[in-house]
VOGU-3710 file (C-alpha; in Angstrom, 3 decimals, decimal comma):
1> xxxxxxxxxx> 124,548/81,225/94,580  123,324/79,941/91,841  120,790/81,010/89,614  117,873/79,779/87,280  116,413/81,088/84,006  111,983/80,608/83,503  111,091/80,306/79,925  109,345/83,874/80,609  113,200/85,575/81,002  112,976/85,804/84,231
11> xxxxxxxxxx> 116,734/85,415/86,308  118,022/85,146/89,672  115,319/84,023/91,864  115,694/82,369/95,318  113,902/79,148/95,992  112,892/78,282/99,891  116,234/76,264/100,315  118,250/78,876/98,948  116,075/81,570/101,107  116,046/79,789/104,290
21> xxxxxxxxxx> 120,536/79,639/103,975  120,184/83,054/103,009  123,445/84,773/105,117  122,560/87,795/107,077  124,507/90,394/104,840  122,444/89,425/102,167  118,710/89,407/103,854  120,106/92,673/104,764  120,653/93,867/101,128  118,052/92,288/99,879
31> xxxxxxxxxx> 115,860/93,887/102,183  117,715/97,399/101,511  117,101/96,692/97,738  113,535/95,379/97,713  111,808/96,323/100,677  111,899/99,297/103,511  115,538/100,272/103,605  115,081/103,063/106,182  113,900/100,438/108,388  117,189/98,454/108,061
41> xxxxxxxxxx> 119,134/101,479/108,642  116,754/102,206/111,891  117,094/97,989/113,012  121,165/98,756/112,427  121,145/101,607/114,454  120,511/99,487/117,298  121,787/96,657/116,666  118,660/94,862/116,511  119,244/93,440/112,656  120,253/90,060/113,803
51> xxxxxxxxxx> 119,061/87,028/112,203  117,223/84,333/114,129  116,072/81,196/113,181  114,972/79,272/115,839  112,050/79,746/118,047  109,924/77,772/120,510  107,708/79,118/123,064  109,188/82,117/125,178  112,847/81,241/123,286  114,323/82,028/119,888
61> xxxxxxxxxx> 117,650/81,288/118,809  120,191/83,777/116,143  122,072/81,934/113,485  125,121/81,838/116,216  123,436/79,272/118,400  122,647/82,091/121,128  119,429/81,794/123,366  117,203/84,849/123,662  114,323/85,816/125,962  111,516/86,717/123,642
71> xxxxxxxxxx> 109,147/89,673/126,213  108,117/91,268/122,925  105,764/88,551/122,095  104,977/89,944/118,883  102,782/92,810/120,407  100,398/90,331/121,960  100,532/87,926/119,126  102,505/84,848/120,752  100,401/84,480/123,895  100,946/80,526/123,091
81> xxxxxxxxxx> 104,427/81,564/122,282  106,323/80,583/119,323  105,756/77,656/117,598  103,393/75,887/119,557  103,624/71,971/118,810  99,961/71,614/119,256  99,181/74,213/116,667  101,806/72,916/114,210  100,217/69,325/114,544  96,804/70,704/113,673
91> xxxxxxxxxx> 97,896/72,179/110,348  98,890/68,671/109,696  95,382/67,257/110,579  93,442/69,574/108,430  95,578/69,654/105,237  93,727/67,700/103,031  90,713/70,130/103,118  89,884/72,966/100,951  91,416/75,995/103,022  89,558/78,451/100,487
101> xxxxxxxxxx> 85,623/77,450/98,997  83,839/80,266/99,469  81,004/78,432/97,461  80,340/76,263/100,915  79,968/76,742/104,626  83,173/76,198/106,444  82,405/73,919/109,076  85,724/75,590/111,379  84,740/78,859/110,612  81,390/77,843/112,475
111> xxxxxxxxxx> 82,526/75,962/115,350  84,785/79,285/115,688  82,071/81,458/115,759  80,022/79,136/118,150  82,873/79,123/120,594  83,910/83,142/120,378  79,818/83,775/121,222  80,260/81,295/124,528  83,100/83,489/125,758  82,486/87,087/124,689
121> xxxxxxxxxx> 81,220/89,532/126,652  76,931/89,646/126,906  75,328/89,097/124,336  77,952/89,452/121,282  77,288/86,600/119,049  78,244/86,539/115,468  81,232/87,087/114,043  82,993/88,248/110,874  86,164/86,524/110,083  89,105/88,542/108,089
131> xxxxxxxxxx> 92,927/88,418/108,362  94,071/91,168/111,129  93,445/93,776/113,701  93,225/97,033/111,498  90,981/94,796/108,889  88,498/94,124/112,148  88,415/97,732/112,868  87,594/98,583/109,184  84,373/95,950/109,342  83,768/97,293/112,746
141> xxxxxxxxxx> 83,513/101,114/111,572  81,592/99,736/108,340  78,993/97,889/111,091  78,704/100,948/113,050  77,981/102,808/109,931  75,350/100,974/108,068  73,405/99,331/111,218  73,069/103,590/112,787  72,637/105,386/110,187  75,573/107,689/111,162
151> xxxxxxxxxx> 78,887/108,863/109,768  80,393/110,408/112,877  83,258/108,762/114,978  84,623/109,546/118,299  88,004/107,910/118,996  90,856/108,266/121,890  93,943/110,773/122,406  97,207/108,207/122,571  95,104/105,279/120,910  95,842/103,024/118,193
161> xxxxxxxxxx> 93,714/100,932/115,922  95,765/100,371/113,004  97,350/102,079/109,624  94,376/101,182/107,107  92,484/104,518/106,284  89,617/103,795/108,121  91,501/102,770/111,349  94,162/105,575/110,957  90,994/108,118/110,822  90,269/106,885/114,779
171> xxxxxxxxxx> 93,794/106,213/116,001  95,536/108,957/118,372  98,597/110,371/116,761  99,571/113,026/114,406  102,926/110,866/113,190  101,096/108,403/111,451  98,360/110,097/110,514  99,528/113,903/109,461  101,337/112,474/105,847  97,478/110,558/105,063
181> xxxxxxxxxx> 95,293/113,521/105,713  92,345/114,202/104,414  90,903/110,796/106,316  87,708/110,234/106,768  85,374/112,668/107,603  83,494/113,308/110,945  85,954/111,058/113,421  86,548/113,553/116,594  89,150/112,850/119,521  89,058/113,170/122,800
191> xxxxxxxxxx> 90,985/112,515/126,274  91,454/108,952/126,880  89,440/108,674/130,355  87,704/111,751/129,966  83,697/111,346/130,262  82,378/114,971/130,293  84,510/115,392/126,929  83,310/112,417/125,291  79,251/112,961/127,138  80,235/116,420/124,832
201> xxxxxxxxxx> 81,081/114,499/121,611  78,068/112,080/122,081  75,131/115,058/122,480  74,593/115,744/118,919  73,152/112,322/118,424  75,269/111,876/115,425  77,953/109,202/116,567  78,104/106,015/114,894  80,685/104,683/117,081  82,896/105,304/119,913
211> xxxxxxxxxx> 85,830/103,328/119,563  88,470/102,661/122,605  91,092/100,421/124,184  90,399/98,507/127,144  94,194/99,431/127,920  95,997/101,425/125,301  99,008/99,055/124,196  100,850/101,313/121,597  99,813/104,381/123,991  102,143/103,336/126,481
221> xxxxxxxxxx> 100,495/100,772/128,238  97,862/102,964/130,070  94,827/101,391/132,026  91,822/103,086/132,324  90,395/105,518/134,981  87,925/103,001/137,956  84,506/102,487/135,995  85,259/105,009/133,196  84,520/101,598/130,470  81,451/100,783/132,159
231> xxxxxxxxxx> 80,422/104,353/132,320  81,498/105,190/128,750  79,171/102,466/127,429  76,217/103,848/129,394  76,758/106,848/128,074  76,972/105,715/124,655  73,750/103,753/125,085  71,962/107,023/125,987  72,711/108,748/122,546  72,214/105,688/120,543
241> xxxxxxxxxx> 75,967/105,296/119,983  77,681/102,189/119,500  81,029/101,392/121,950  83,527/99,231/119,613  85,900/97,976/122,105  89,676/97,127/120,329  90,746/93,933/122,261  93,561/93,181/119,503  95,984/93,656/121,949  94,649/93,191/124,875
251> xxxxxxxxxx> 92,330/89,388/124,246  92,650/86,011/124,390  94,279/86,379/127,987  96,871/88,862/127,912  95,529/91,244/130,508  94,716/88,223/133,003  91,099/87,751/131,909  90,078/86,407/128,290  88,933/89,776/127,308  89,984/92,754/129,032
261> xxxxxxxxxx> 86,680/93,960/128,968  85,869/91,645/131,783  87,816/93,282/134,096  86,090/96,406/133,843  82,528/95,296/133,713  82,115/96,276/130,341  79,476/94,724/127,568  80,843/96,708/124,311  78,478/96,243/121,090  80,994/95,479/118,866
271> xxxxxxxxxx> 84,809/93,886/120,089  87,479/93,900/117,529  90,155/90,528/118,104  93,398/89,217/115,737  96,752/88,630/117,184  97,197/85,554/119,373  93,757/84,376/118,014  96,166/82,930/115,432  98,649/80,937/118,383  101,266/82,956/116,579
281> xxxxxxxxxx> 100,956/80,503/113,284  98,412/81,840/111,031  96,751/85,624/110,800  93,247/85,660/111,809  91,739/88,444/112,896  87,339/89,148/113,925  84,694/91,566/114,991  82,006/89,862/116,991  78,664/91,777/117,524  75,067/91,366/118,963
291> xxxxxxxxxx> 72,279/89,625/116,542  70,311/92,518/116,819  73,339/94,420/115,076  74,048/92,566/112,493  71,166/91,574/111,054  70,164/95,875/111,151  73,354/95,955/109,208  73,821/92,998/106,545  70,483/91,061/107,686  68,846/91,021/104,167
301> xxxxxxxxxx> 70,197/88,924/101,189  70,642/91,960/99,116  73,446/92,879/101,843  74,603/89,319/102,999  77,949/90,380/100,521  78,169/94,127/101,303  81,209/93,336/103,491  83,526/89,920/102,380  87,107/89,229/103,046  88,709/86,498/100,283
311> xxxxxxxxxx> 90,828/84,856/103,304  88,425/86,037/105,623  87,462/82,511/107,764  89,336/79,783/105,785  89,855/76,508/107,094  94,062/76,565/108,215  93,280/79,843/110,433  90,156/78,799/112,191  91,511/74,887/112,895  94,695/76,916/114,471
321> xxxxxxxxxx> 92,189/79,215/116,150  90,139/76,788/117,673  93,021/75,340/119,339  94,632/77,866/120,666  91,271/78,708/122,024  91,177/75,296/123,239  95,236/75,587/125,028  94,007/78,597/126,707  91,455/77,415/128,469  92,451/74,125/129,395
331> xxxxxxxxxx> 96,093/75,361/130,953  94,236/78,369/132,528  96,929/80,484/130,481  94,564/83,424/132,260  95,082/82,729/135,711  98,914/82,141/134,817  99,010/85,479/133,317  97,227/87,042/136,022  99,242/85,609/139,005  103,188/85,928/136,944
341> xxxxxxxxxx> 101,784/89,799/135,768  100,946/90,572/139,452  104,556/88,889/140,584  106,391/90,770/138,049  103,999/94,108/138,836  105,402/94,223/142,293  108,744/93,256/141,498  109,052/95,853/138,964  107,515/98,459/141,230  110,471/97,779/143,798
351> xxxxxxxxxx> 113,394/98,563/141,328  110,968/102,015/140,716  111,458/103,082/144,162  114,687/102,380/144,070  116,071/103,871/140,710  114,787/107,648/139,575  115,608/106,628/135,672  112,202/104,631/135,571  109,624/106,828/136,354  106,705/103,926/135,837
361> xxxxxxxxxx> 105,339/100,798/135,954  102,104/100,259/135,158  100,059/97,228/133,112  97,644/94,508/134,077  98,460/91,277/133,877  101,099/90,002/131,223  100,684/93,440/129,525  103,052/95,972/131,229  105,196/99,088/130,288  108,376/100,798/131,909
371> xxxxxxxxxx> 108,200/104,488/131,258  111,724/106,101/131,563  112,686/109,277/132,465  113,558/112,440/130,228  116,532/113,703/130,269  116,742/117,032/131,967  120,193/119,396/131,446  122,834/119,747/129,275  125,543/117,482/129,036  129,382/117,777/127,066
381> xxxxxxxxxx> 130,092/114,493/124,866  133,390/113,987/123,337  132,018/112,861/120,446  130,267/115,463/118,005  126,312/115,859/117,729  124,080/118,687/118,324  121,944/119,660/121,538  118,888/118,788/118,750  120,495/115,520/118,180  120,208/114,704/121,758
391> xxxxxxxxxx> 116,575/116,056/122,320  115,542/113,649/119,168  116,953/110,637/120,854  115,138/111,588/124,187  111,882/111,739/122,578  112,218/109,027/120,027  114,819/106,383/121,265  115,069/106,526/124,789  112,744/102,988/124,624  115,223/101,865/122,295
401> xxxxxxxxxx> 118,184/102,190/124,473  117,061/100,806/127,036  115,640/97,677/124,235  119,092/97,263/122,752  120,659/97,023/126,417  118,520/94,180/126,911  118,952/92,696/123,950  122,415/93,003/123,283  123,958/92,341/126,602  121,032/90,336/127,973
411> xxxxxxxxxx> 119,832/88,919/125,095  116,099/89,817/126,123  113,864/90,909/123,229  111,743/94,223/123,531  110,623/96,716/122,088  109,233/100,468/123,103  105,922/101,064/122,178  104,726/103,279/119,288  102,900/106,317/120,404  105,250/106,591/123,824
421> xxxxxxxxxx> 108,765/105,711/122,744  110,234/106,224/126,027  108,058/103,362/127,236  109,084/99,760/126,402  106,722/96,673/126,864  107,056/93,583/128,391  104,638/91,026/126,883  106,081/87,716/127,042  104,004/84,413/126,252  101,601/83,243/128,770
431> xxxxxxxxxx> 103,568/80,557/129,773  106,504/82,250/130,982  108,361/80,808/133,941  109,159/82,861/137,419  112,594/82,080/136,851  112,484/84,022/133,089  111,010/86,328/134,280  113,178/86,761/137,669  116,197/86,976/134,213  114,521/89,864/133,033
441> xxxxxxxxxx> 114,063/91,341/136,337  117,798/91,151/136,816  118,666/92,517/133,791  116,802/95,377/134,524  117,929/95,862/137,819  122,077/95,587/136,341  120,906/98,464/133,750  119,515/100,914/136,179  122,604/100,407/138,422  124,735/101,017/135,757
451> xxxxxxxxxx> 123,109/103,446/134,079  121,613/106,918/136,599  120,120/108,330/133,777  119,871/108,755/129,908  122,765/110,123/129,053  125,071/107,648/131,080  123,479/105,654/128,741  124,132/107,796/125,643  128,086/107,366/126,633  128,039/104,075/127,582
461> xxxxxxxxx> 126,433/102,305/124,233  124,625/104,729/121,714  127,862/106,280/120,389  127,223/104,664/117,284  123,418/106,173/117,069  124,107/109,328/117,480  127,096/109,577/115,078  124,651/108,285/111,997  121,764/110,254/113,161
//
């Protein structure tokens, strides 16, 4: 490759062209050198370091011309798929604008707004426009904070709301949050589904916020206990506590409704959104609230610009996010989730019955997991690695397994989920076909033939995991 001098000394960079032909032993070093090289080794592990460079709705394509089921969906990100040709043509329409004048009103970032009031939940109406999910928690918490009064925060065993500080302090797992500690102060946890212990939390009057899943995605796809939302935000209500619900995931159709709030007869005060609001093209993410909220919180021009966000609202992401509103609603991408989620629900449910390795399905809609079983025994290998060796991979890369069957002899892309790595998801784009989804079906139905249990599937393909572990 060749390389170019700047008058400033600088050697060796890569232009696009030169990036974009890039062979996949070097993105690999590169990627060892410059960015997170115990995440290549982890990708290698399992195989799942290919390089693909083709995508269009539910199918990508590697640099060998081989076709791939994508049922990852970029955790709920690509509920339009991948490169939607609608949302491609509308970066095209709206080029010659200024994407960022934050000396003017952006005339998208209002329509936006308009539109996300018509279809949120009761009476939520304005919105604040920033760039992801764990950035619309942060504003959310800040909201909470400033329009109560409060500092408290009550969050969820098993949940996730993102890595930032502020949304580490309220997410559910020691892993990620144990190396960050001290977070903030005053955020309390309690069982996901548990009223009494959150009715506990909530007496002392001193809860900004209680902030919750409608289903918890990165918890292992778990659903709520019947009328434990609606009854939460009742609750909350009673001790002048605000319910933030996290709909990053779970929005913009996913769960078989537009918001999965709907499904549980739940009005939350403040609903956090990002992922597929950006059709998978640009990142967008929002917290929409009540009037009444905001204007207790940044209703004053001495607090208009207590909360901003540079990208927050500019003109490429709202255009794309407008549309892929627009796509949504006009191919009732929420029935079509609905109905394939309930056909692949009970067809999933059959190969449970039939095969002790997967001990659960469970989802709604296009948002489903497949919990796997534990191992339970000892077993003799002929290769060497310790009994802890094999009690690491049961508890950390059982998900995986199963993932890099699929992907390497099915060529199905998925992933396990973060908090529950013996559960892997299945969140393909909206628009999936019966007869994909009948491929993945099949697929998993050839694996839990072959395979009666984890370590059958130890000796059959992880050989080369366990040796490097």
């Amino acid at each position: 490759m060749s390389h170019q001098h700047c008058s400033c000394g600088c050697s060796g960079f890569i232009h696009l062209e030169q990036a974009l032909a890039l062979p996949q032993s070097q993105v690999k070093d590169l990627h060892n050198r410059y960015l997170n090289a115990s995440l290549v080794t982890l990708l290698s592990l399992i195989n799942f370091d290919r390089q693909f460079v083709t995508a269009n709705g539910v199918l990508v394509y590697d640099d060998q011309g081989n076709q791939y089921l994508d049922f990852l969906g970029a955790y709920g990100a690509l509920n339009l798929g991948h490169n939607h040709p609608d949302l491609l043509a509308v970066l095209h329409k709206v080029q010659s604008r200024p994407n960022l004048l934050q000396a003017s009103l952006n005339a998208l970032a209002a329509a936006l707004a308009h539109n996300l009031a018509a279809l949120a939940p009761g009476n939520l109406q304005r919105s604040f426009f920033c760039n992801s999910g764990a950035e619309a928690v942060e504003g959310a918490l800040k909201l909470a904070r400033i329009a109560t009064g409060r500092q408290k925060f009550i969050y969820c065993s098993n949940s996730f709301h993102g890595k930032t500080l502020g949304a580490l302090s309220v997410t559910g797992r020691h892993k990620y949050r144990h190396p960050f500690k001290p977070l903030l102060n005053q955020c309390v946890e309690v069982p996901y589904g548990d009223l009494s212990a959150l009715q506990q939390q909530l007496a002392d009057r001193e809860a900004a916020a209680f902030i919750v899943e409608p289903i918890q995605g990165e918890g292992g796809i778990i659903e709520p206990p019947a009328g434990y939302l609606a009854k939460a935000k009742k609750l909350c209500a009673r001790y002048g506590t605000l319910l933030i619900a996290d709909e990053v995931q779970t929005g913009f159709g996913r769960t078989g409704t537009f918001f999965a709030c709907e499904a549980y007869e739940l009005v939350p005060d403040i609903i956090c959104i990002a992922k597929s609001l950006g059709g998978g093209i640009m990142p967008i993410g929002a917290y929409i609230t009540s009037d009444e909220l905001w204007r207790q919180a940044y209703g004053t021009m001495d607090k208009a610009l207590l909360h901003t966000s540079t990208f927050g609202g500019n003109t490429l992401a709202c255009a794309v996010a407008l549309k892929t509103i627009e796509i949504i609603m006009e191919q009732d991408l929420c029935r079509q989730a609905r109905e394939n989620g309930s056909y692949l629900l009970a067809q999933l449910n059959k190969l449970k019955e039939k095969y002790p390795m997967l001990k659960d399905v469970r989802g709604r809609g296009l948002m489903i997991g497949l919990e796997f079983r534990q191992p339970a025994g000892h077993k003799t290998f002929s290769f060497k690695f310790t009994l802890n060796v094999v009690q690491k991979l049961a508890q950390e890369y059982l998900g995986s397994l199963v993932a890099g069957e699929l992907l390497n002899k099915h060529r199905i892309i998925t992933a396990y989920t973060l908090n529950n790595p013996n559960v892997i998801r299945l969140q393909p784009p909206l628009m999936v076909t019966r007869e994909q989804i009948d491929r993945v079906l099949n697929a998993l139905e050839e694996i839990l033939t072959k395979h009666t249990g984890f370590f059958s599937m130890v000796g059959a393909g992880a050989k080369n995991l366990l040796i490097k572990l």
